[in-house]
C-alpha positions as CSV (number, residue, x, y, z in Angstrom):
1,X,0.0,0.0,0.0
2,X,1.0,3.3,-1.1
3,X,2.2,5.7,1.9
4,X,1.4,9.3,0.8
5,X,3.0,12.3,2.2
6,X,0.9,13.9,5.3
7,X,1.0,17.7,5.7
8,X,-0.4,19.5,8.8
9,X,-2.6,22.7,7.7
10,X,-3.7,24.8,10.0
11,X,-4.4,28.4,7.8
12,X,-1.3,29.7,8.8
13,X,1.2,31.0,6.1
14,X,3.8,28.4,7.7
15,X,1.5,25.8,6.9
16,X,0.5,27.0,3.3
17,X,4.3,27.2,2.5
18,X,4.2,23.9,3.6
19,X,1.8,22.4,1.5
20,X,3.8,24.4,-1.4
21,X,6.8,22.1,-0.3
22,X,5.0,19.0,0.1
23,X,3.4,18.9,-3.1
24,X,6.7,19.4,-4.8
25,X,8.1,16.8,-2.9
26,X,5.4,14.4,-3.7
27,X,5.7,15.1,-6.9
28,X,9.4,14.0,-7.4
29,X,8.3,11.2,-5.4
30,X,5.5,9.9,-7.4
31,X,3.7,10.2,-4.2
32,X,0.0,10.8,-3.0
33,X,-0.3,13.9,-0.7
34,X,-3.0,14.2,2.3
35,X,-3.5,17.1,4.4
36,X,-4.5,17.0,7.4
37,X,-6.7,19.5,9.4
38,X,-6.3,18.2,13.2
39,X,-8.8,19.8,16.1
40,X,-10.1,18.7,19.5
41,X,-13.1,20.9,18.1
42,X,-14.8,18.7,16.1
43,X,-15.3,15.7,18.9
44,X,-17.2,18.3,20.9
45,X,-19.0,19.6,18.1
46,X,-20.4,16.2,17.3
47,X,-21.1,15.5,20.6
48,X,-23.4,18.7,20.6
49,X,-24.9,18.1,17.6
50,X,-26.3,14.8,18.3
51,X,-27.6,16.5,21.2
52,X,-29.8,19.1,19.5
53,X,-32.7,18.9,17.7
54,X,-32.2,21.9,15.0
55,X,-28.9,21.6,13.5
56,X,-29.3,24.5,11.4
57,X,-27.0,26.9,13.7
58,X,-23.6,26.2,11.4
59,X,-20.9,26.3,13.9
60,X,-18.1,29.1,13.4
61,X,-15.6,26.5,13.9
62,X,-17.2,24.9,11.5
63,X,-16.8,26.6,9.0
64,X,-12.9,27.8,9.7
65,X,-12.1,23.5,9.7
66,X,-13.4,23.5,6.0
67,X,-12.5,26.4,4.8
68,X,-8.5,25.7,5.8
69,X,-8.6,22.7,4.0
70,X,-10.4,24.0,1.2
71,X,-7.5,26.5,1.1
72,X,-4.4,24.0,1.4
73,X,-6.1,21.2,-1.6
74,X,-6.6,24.5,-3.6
75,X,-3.3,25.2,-4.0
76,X,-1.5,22.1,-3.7
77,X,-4.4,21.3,-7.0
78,X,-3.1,24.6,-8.8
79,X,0.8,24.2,-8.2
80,X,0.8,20.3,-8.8
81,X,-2.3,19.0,-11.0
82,X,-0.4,16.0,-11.4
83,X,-0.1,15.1,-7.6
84,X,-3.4,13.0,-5.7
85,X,-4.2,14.9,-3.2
86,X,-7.2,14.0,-0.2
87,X,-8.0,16.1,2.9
88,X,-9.1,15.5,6.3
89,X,-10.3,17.2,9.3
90,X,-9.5,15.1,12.5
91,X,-11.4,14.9,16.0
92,X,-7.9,15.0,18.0
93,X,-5.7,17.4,19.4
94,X,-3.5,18.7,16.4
95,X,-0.2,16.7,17.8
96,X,-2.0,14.1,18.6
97,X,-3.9,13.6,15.0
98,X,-0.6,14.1,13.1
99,X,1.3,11.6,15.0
100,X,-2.0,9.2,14.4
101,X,-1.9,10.0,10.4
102,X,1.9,9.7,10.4
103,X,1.4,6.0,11.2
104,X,0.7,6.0,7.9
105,X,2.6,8.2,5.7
106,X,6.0,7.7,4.1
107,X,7.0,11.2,5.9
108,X,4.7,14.3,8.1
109,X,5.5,17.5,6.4
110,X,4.9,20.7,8.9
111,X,5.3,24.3,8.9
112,X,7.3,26.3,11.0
113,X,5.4,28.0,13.2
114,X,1.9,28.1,13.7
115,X,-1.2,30.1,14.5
116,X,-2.0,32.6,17.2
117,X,0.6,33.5,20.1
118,X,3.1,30.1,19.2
119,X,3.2,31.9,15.9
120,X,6.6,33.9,17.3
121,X,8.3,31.5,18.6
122,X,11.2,29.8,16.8
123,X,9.2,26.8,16.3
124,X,5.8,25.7,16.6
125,X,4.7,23.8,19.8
126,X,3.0,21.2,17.4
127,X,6.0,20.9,15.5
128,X,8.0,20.4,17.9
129,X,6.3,17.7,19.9
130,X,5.5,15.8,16.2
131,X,9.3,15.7,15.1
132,X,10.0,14.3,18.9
133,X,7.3,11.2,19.0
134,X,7.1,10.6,15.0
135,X,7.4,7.3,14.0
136,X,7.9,8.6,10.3
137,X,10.7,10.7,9.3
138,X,9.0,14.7,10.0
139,X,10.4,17.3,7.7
140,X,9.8,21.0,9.3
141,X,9.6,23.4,6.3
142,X,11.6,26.5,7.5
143,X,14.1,29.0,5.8
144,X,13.7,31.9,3.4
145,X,12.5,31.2,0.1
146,X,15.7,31.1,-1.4
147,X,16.1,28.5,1.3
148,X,12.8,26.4,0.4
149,X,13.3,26.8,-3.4
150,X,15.6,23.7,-3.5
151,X,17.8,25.4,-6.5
152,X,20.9,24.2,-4.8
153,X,20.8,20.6,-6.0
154,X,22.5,19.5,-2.8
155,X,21.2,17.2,0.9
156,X,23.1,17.7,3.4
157,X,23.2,14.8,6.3
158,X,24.8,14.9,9.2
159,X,26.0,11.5,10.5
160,X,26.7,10.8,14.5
161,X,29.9,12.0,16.3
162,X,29.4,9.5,18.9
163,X,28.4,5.4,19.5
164,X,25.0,5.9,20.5
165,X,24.1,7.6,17.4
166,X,24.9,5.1,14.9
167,X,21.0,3.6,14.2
168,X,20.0,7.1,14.0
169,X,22.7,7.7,11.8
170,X,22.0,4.4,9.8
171,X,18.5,5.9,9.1
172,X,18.9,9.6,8.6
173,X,21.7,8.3,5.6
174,X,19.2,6.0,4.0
175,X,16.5,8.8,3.4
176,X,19.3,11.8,2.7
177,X,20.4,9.1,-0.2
178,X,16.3,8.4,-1.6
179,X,16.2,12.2,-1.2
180,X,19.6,12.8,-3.1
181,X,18.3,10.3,-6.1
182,X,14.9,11.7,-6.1
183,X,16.2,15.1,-6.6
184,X,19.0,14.1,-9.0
185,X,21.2,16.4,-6.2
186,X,24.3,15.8,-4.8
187,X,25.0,14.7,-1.2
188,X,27.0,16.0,1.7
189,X,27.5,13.7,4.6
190,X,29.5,15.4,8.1
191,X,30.8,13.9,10.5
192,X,31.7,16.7,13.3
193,X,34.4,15.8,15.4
194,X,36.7,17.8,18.6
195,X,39.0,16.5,20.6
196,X,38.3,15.7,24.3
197,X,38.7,18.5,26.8
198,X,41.1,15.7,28.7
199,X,42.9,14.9,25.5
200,X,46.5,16.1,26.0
201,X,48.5,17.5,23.1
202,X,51.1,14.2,23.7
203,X,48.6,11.5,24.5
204,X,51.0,8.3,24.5
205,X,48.4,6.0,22.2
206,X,48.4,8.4,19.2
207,X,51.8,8.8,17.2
208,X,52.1,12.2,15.5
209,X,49.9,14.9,15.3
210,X,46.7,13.8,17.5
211,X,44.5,16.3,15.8
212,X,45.3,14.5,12.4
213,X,44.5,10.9,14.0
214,X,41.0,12.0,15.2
215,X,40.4,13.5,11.7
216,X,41.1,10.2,10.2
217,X,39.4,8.2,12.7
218,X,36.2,10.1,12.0
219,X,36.6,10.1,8.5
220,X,37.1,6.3,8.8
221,X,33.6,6.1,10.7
222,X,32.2,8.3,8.3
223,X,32.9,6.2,5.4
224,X,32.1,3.2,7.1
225,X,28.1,5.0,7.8
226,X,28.0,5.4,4.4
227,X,29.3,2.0,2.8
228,X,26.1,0.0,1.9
229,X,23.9,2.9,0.9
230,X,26.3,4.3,-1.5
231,X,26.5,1.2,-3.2
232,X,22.8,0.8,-3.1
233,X,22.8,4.7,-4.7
234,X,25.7,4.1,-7.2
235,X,24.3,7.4,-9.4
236,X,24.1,9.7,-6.3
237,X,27.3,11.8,-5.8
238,X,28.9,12.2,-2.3
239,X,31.0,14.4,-0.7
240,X,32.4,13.4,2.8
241,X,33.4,15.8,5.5
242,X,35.3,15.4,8.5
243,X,35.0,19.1,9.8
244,X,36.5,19.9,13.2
245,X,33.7,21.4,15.8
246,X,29.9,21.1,17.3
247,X,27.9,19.2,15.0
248,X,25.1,21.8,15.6
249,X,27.4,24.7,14.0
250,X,29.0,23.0,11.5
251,X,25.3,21.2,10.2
252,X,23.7,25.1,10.6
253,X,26.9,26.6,8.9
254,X,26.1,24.6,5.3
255,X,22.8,24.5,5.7
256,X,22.2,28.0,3.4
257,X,23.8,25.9,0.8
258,X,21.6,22.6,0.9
259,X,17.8,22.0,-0.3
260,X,17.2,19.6,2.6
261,X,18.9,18.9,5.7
262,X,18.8,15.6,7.7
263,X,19.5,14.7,10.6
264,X,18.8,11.3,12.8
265,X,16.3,11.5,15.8
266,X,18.3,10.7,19.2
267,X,15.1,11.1,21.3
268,X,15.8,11.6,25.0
269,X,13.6,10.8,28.1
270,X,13.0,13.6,31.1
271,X,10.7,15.2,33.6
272,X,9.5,17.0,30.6
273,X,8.6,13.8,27.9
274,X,10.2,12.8,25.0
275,X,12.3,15.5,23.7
276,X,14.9,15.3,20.9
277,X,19.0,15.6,21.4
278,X,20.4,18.8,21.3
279,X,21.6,18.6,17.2
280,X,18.3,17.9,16.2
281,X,16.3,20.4,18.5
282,X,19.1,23.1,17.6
283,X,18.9,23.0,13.1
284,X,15.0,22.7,13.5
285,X,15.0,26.6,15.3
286,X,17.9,27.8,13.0
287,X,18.4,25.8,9.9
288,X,18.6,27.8,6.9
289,X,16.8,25.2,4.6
290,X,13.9,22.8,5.5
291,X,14.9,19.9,8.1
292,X,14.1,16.1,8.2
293,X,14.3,14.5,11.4
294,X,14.6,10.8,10.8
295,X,13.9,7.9,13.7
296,X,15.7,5.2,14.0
297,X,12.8,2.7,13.0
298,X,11.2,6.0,10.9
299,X,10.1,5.1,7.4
């Protein structure tokens, strides 16, 4: 069964530049789209319905549901004629239904910010709580419009600096390289890398210059990351880079160059829930370009 892109449309202008990505995505793709309209509202509106007799008083809220996806299928029909596209208004809480239609979708595509107060903030509440519990890759769609345009015909994908990361890793590589092929783009895979604060500058199990050992060391594990999938990608060009410094800065850094950039979910438990690792949580606020935050058992 066919698993179609799923945007989240809320009437914002973050969410209608979303469906503009989406559709363009789905597109190269060959891909269905569905967008998804996602409020407690419409539980409670049922509810009251059933309860009254005259159902001739057309609700406000009503009207606002359809009329946002009227909007978004409007305009993902007029920029992509080619592309299936379905809507639906959900009876859940809007993180709650996107997470419920990402079960399945090949990827949830959301805006950056979204309506009301939130709409300041770096990034969305809903956003952020979707690209944290996801089971599907998410894909945030932030940047300027040179940024979203996707006239760079580059991914860029960062790949773990540390153990822990490497299923992550393992996944966020697979879909940078169906990305890279779909788009006919190149690919640029980082590995960031700094030596240890305890690391002295004579440390008596490296021979010669200990900054160059770590370089090769990471450009060793980088290559290794990327072994099976380049072969599986033989027509994708790649570009590997060892680069010295936080994996946060350097990803953000080349992100004004890149169409997409993607990182692996490392989801973390607290007081507070599931939250994501500090790479991921820092490109989605700042990234130049649009982001895709891959889990490790995402697809």
């Amino acid at each position: 069964m066919e698993r179609p892109l799923v945007v989240g449309v809320d009437g914002s202008r973050s969410s209608l530049l979303a469906v503009d990505w989406a559709v363009d995505e789905a597109a190269l793709r060959g891909l269905g789209l569905r967008l998804v309209h996602a409020s407690p509202w419409e539980r409670y509106e049922a509810s009251r319905l059933a309860e009254e007799s005259d159902e001739s008083d057309a609700s406000g809220e009503q009207t606002t549901a359809e009329a946002i996806v009227s909007q978004a299928v409007s305009r993902a029909t007029e920029r992509r004629p080619d592309v299936r596209v379905a809507a639906d208004v959900l009876a859940e809480d809007p993180a709650d239904g996107l997470l419920l239609a990402g079960r399945d979708a090949t990827a949830l595509i959301l805006g950056q910010h979204g309506r009301g107060p939130v709409e300041q903030l770096l990034l969305g509440s809903v956003s952020l709580t979707v690209a944290a519990r996801a089971h599907c890759p998410v894909i945030v769609v932030r940047g300027d419009r040179e940024g979203r345009a996707g006239t760079h015909g580059r991914v860029l994908v960062g790949v773990g600096d540390s153990a822990g990361d490497a299923d992550a890793s393992a996944a966020a590589v697979r879909f940078a390289f169906d990305e890279a092929a779909a788009r006919k783009a190149e690919l640029d895979t980082v590995r960031a890398w700094h030596r240890p604060s305890h690391t002295p500058l004579e440390h008596p199990l490296l021979t010669g210059d200990p900054t160059h050992e770590l370089q090769e060391r990471a450009t060793q594990l980088l290559a290794d990351a990327l072994d099976a999938c380049a072969r599986d990608h033989p027509d994708v060009p790649v570009r590997h880079f060892s680069v010295e410094g936080h994996a946060r800065k350097v990803l953000l850094d080349r992100s004004a160059a890149a169409d997409l950039l993607v990182v692996g979910a490392h989801h973390r438990h607290s007081h507070f829930g599931l939250q994501l690792g500090r790479v991921a949580h820092a490109v989605l606020h700042h990234a130049a370009c649009p982001v895709a935050v891959v889990p490790q058992h995402g697809g």
